[in-house]
C-alpha positions as CSV (number, residue, x, y, z in Angstrom):
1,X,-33.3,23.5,142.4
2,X,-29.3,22.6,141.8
3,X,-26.6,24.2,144.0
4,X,-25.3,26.0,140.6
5,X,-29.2,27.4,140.6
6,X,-28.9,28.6,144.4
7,X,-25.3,29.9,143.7
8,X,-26.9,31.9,140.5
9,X,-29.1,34.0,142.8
10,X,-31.9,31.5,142.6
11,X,-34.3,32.1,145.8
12,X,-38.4,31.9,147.0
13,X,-38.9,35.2,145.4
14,X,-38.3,34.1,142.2
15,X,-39.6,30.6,142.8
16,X,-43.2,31.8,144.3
17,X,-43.5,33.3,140.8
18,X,-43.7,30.4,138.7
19,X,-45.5,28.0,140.5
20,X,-46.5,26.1,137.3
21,X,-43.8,26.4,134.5
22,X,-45.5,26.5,131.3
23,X,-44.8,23.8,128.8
24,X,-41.6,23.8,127.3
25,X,-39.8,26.5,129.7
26,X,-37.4,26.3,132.0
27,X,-36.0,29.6,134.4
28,X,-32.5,30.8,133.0
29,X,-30.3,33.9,134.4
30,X,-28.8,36.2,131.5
31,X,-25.5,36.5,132.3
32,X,-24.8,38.3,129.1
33,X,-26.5,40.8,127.3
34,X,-26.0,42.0,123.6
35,X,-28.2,44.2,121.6
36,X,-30.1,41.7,119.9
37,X,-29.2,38.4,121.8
38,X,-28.4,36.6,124.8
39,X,-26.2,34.2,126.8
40,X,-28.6,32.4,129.7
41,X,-27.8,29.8,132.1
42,X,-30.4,27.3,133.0
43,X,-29.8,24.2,135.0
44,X,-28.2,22.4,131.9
45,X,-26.2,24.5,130.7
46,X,-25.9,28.0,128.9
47,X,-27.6,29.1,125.9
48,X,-28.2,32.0,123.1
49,X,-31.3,33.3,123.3
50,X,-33.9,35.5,121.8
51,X,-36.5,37.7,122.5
52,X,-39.8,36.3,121.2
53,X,-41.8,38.9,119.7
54,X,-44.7,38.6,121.3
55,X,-42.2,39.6,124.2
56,X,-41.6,42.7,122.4
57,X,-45.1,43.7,121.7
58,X,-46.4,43.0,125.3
59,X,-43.6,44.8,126.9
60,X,-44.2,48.6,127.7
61,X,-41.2,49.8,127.6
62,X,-37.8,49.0,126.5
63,X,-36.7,48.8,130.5
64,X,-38.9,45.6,130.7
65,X,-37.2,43.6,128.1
66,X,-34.6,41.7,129.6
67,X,-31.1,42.8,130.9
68,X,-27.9,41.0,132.6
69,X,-29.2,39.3,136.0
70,X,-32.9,39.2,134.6
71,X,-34.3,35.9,135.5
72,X,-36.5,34.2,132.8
73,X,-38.6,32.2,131.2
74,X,-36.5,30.1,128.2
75,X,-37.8,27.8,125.4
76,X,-35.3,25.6,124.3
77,X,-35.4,24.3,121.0
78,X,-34.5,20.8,120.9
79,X,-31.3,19.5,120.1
80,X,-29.4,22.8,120.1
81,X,-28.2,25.4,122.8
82,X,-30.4,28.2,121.6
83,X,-33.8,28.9,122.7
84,X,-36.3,32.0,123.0
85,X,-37.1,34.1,125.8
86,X,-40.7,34.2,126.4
87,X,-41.2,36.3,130.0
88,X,-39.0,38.4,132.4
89,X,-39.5,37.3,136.1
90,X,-40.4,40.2,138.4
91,X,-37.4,42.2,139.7
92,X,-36.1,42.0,142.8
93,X,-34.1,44.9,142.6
94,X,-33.1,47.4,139.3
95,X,-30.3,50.3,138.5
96,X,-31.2,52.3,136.2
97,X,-30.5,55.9,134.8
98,X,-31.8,57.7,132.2
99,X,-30.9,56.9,128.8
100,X,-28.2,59.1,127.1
101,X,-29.6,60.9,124.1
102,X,-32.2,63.3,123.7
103,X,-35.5,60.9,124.3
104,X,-36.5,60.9,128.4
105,X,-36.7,56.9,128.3
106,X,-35.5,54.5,131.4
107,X,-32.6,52.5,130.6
108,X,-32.0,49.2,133.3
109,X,-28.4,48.7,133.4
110,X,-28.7,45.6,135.8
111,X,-31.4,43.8,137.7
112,X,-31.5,41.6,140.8
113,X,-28.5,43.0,142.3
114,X,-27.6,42.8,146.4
115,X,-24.7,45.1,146.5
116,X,-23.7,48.0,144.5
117,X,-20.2,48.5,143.8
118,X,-19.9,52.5,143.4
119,X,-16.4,52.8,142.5
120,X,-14.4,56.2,142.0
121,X,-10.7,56.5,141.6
122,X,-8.5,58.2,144.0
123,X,-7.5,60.5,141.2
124,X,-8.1,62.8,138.5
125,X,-11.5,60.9,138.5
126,X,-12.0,61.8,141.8
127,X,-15.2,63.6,142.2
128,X,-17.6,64.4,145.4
129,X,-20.7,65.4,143.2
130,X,-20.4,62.2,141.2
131,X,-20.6,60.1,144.0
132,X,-23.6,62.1,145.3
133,X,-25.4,60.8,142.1
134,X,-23.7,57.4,142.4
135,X,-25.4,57.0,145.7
136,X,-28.9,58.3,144.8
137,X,-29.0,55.7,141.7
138,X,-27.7,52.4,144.6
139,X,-30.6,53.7,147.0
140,X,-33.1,53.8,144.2
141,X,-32.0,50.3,143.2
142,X,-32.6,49.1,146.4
143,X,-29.4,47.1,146.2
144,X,-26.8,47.9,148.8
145,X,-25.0,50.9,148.0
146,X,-20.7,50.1,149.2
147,X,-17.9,53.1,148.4
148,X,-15.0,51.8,146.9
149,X,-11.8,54.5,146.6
150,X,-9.4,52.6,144.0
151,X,-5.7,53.4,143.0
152,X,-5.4,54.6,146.6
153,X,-1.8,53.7,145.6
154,X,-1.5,56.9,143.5
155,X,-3.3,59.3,146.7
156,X,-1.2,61.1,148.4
157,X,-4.4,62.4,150.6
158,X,-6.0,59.2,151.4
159,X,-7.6,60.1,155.2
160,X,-8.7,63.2,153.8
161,X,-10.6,61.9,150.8
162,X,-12.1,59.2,153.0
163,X,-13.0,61.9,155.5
164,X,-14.8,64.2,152.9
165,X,-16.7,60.9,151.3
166,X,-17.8,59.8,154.6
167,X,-19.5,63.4,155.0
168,X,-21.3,62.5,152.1
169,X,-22.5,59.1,151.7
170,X,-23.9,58.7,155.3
171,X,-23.8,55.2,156.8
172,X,-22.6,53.1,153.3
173,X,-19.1,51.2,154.1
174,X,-16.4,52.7,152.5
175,X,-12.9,50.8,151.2
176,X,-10.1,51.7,149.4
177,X,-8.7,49.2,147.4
178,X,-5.7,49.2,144.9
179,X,-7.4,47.2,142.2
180,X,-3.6,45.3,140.9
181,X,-3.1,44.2,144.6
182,X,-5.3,40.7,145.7
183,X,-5.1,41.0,148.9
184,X,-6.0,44.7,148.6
185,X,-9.3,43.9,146.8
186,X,-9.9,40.9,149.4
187,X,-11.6,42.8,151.8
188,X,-14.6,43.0,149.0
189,X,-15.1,39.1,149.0
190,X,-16.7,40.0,152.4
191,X,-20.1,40.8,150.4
192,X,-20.2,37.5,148.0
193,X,-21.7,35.0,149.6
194,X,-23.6,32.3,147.5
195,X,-26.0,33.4,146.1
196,X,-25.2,37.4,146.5
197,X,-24.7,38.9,143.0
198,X,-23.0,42.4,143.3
199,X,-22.0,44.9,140.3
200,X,-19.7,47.7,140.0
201,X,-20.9,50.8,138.9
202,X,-18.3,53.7,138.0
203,X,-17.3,55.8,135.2
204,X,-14.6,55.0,132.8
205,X,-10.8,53.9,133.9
206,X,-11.8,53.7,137.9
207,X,-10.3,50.0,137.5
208,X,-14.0,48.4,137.5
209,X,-12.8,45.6,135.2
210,X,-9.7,45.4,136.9
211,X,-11.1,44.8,140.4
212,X,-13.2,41.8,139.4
213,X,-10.1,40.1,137.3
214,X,-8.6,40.5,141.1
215,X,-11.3,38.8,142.6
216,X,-11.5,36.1,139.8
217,X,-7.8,35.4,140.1
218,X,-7.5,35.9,136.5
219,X,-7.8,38.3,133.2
220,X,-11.4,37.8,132.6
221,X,-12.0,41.0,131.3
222,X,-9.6,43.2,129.3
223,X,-7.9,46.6,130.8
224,X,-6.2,49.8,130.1
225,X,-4.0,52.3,131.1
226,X,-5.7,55.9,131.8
227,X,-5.3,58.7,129.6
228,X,-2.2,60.5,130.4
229,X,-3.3,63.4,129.0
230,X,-6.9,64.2,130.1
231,X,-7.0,61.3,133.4
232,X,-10.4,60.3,131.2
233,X,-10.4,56.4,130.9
234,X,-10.8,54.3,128.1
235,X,-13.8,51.8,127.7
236,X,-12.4,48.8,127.7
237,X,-16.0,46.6,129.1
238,X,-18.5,47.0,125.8
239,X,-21.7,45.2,126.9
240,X,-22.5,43.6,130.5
241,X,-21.4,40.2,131.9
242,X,-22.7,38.1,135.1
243,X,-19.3,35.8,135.7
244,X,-19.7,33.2,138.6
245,X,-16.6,33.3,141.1
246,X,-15.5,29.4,141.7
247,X,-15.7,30.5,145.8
248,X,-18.9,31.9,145.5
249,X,-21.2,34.8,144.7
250,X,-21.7,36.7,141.2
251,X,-20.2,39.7,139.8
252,X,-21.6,41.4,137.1
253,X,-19.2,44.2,135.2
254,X,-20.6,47.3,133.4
255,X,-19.5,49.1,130.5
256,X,-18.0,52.6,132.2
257,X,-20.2,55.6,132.2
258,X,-19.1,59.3,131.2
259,X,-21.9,60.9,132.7
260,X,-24.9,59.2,135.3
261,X,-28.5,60.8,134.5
262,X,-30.7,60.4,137.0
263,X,-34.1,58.4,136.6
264,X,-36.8,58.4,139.2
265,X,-35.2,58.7,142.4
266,X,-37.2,62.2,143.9
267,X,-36.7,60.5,147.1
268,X,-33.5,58.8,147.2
269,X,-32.0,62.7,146.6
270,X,-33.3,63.7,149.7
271,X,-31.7,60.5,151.8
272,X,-28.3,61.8,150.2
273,X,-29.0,65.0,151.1
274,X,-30.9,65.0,154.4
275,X,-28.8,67.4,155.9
276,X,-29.6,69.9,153.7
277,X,-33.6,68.9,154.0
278,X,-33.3,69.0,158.0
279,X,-32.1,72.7,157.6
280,X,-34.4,73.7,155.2
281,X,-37.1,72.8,158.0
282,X,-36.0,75.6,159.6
283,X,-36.3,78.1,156.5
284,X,-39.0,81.0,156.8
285,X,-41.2,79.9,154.0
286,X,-41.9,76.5,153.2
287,X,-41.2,76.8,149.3
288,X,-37.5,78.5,149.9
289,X,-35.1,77.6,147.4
290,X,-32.2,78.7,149.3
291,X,-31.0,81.5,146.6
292,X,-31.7,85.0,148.0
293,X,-35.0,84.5,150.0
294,X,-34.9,86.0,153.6
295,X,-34.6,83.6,156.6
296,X,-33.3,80.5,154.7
297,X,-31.6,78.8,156.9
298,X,-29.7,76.9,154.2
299,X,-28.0,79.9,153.6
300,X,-26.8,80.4,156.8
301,X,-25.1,77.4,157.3
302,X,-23.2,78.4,154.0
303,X,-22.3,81.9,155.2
304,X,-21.3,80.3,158.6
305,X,-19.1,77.3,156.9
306,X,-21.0,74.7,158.2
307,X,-22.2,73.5,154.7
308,X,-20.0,73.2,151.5
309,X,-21.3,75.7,149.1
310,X,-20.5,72.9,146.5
311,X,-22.9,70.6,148.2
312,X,-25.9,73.0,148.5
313,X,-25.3,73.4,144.2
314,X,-24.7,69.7,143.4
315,X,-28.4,69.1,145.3
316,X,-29.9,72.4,143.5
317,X,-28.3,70.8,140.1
318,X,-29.9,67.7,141.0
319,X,-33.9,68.7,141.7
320,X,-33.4,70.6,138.6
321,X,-32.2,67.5,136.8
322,X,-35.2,65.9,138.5
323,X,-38.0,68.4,137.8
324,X,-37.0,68.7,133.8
325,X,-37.9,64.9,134.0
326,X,-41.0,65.0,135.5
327,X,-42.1,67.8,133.0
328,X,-40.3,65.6,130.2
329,X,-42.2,62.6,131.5
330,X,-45.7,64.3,132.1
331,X,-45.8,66.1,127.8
332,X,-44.8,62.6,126.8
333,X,-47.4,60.9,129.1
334,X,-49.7,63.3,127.7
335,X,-48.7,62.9,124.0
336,X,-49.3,59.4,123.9
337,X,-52.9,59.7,125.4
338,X,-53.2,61.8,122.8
339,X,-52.6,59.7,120.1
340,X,-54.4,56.8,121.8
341,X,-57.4,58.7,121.7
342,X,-57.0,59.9,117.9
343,X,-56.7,56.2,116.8
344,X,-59.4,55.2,119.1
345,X,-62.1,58.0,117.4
346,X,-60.5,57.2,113.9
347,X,-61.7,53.2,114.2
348,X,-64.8,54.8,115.8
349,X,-66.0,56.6,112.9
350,X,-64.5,53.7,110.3
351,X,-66.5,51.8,112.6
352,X,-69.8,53.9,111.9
353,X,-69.2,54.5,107.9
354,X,-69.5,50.6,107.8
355,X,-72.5,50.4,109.8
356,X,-74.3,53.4,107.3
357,X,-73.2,51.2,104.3
């Protein structure tokens, strides 16, 4: 493969999966995803791109069509820059969340990703129990999870935020950046190597899109000011874009996010919060839920001021979140058997009227 392949994220795991390309294909990155349509890059060049619809049929689930940093399998057609998708490479890693509306579907945000830019602003969107969520979603995507504190120019209490983020996020490197200032955002570049493809995950007006122009060296994507009146940002990134930088590495931006819902990531809540799962160890009965049950050793630590009350809520909030899921997840699991089986018995017995005939 080319060096513009390598630099793309192109590696053996991809590679070991096509060992035979079937006629007419080549392997293409989306670097930009639409609702209906694509922009790829193959080793000629970019191109629109489809979905085929025997794509559509075959694929289970809306999460595996393709999304931005997909690899896959394009059909040119000849003499144009368009072509068709025909198959979605297997991930190497995925961020997802849970779709917003009312249906309890997975949405993909981004696949193949190294690092995970979790970005928060150092103010009115400042928010503890955001990043908690943040965090469980980057461990869940296997990807790795970085803390990035922006517009530390407008934080007056800089050491303590840090401080308080560092209680919660473990081990993951923290930096604060001021997203206007280059050399401020430098210390980033540390993570893009060739080949590395990182995103930036945050809700609206943390300076996301504003970061990556930084790093680019240039107004890629378009910005705002905050809300002066309710410190909400405006969406200013509609859809999700893989840009190459010229010195290496891949950046994909994502549209901003007023709320995270959680999808899957039962275990990843208990690395975020393992120091409320090593206390509860310690609780007298093995099902405590650390509300009013005797000897809960949660508790405790609360009453003593060893663990922030706010903590212990944003992890009950969170297996509640969790547990609605699974129920959500099992009646629909059991719905569509359901209806599998009704079809199945209604060509049965079609089936035997023409055999009585």
């Amino acid at each position: 493969m080319s060096d513009f392949f390598l630099q793309l994220g192109w590696n053996a795991f991809f590679a070991a999966q096509i060992r035979e390309l079937p006629p007419g294909t080549l392997p293409a990155r989306v670097l930009v995803q639409r609702r209906t349509n694509f922009l790829v890059a193959a080793h000629d060049g970019e191109y629109r791109a489809t979905v085929t619809g025997r794509l559509r049929f075959l694929s289970g689930a809306q999460a595996d069509l393709p999304v931005v940093g997909d690899w896959v399998l394009l059909r040119p057609i000849p003499g144009e820059r368009t072509g068709s998708i025909t198959a979605v490479l297997q991930r190497k890693t995925a961020v997802s969340r849970r779709a917003p509306g009312r249906e309890d579907v997975e949405q993909v945000m981004a696949a193949n990703i190294d690092v995970l830019f979790l970005v928060t602003g150092l103010d009115e969107n400042y928010n503890l129990r955001r990043i908690e969520r943040y965090l469980a979603t980057a461990i869940r995507s296997s990807a790795q999870p970085v803390i990035v504190l922006n517009k530390v120019d407008l934080c007056s209490f800089v050491e303590e935020a840090i401080a308080e983020v560092r209680a919660v996020v473990g081990t993951a490197p923290i930096h604060t950046t001021n997203a206007l200032s280059r050399e401020s955002v430098g210390q980033l570049r540390a993570y893009l190597a060739p080949g590395v493809t990182a995103a930036f995950l945050g809700s609206s007006g943390v300076g996301k899109s504003t970061l990556i122009n930084s790093l680019l060296g240039h107004e890629k994507f378009k910005t705002a000011e905050v809300r002066e009146d309710s410190g909400r940002g405006r969406h200013t990134t509609s859809h999700r874009e893989l840009v190459v930088l010229s010195s290496g590495g891949n950046l994909i931006d994502t549209p901003g996010m007023r709320e995270l819902q959680l999808w899957g990531v039962d275990e990843e809540v208990s690395e975020v919060f393992d120091d409320i799962e090593e206390l509860a160890q310690q609780c007298r009965f093995r099902d405590c839920r650390h509300d009013q049950e005797p000897g809960c050793a949660v508790r405790t630590s609360v009453e003593e001021g060893k663990l922030d009350p706010a903590r212990l809520e944003s992890y009950a909030r969170l297996l509640r979140e969790l547990d609605y899921h699974r129920r959500s997840t099992d009646i629909r699991a059991r719905l569509t058997q359901k209806g599998k089986e009704k079809r199945m018995m209604r060509q049965y017995n079609r089936t035997i009227k023409r055999k009585r005939r």
